[in-house]
N, C-alpha and C positions, 0 to 999 in steps of 0.2 A: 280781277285777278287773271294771269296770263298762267295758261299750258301748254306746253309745248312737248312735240313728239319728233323724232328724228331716226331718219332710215339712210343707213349709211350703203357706200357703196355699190349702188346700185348699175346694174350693166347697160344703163340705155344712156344717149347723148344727155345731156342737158338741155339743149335746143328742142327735146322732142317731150321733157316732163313739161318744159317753160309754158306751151302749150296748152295743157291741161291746166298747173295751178292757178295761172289768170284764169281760167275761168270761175276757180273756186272763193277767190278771196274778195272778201268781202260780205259774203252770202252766211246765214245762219247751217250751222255744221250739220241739221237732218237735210234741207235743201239740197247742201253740198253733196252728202252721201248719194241722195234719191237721183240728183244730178250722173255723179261719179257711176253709179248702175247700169246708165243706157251707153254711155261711151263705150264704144268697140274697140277698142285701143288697151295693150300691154300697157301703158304707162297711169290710163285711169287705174286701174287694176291695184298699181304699185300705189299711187295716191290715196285710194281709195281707203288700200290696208294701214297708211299711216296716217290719214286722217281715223280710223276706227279706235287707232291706238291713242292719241292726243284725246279723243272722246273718254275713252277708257280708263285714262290718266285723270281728265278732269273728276272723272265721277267716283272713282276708287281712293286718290290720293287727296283731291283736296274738293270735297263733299261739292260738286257741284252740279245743277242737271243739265243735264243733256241741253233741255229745252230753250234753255237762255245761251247756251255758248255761240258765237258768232266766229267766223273763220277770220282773224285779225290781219296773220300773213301768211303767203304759202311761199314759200321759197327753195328755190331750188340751186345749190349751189355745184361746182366742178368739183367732182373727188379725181383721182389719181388715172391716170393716163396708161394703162398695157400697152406694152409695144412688142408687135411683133411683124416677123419679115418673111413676105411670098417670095419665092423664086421667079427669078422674070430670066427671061430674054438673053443669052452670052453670059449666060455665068453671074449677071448681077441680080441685087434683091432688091426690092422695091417694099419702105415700110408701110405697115400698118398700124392704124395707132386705133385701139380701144376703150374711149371714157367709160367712164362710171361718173354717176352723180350722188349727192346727198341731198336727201326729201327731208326740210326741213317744214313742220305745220305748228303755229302760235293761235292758240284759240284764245278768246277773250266772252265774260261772260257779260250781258249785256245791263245790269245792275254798275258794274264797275265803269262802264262805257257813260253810263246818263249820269253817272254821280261826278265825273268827269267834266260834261257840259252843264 
């Protein structure tokens, strides 16, 4: 069975979550966490909190443990684009453009995975 958790919005690049979720995917979801912990970096932080929430999901809504869930995919996709504009130089402006991303985390429990192969 697949869970999945989603954080919308978020104000960091995409380039800079991409980063972190490769390192997560793949790996059993407490790994993941214990992993996500030592990263010194805003963006483990943000992963970290939607990975806890897909753990939370799996185990609240559709009875599953912790113990078996495997991080299936971490994806990180482009949310919406803020644009705004510094004053430069003779009166012109020079844009600034602000992503935001969406954290998306699909857990899978490892029962579903071998019954599979």
């Amino acid at each position: 069975m697949e869970v999945q958790a989603l954080t919308k919005y978020v104000r960091v690049s995409p380039k800079k979550l991409r980063e972190i979720t490769r390192v997560i995917q793949g790996r059993p979801a407490n790994e993941a966490l214990e992993l996500l912990r030592f990263i010194p970096r805003k963006t483990a932080r943000l992963v970290r909190k939607t990975l806890v929430s897909a753990v939370a999901n799996a185990e609240n809504n559709h009875r599953l443990s912790s113990a078996n869930l495997v991080v299936k995919r971490a994806l990180t996709e482009q949310g919406s684009v803020i644009k705004r504009f510094r004053p430069a130089s003779r009166g012109s402006a020079h844009p600034i453009h602000k992503s935001t991303s969406h954290i998306r985390i699909i857990l899978s429990d490892n029962a579903a995975a071998a019954a599979a192969e």
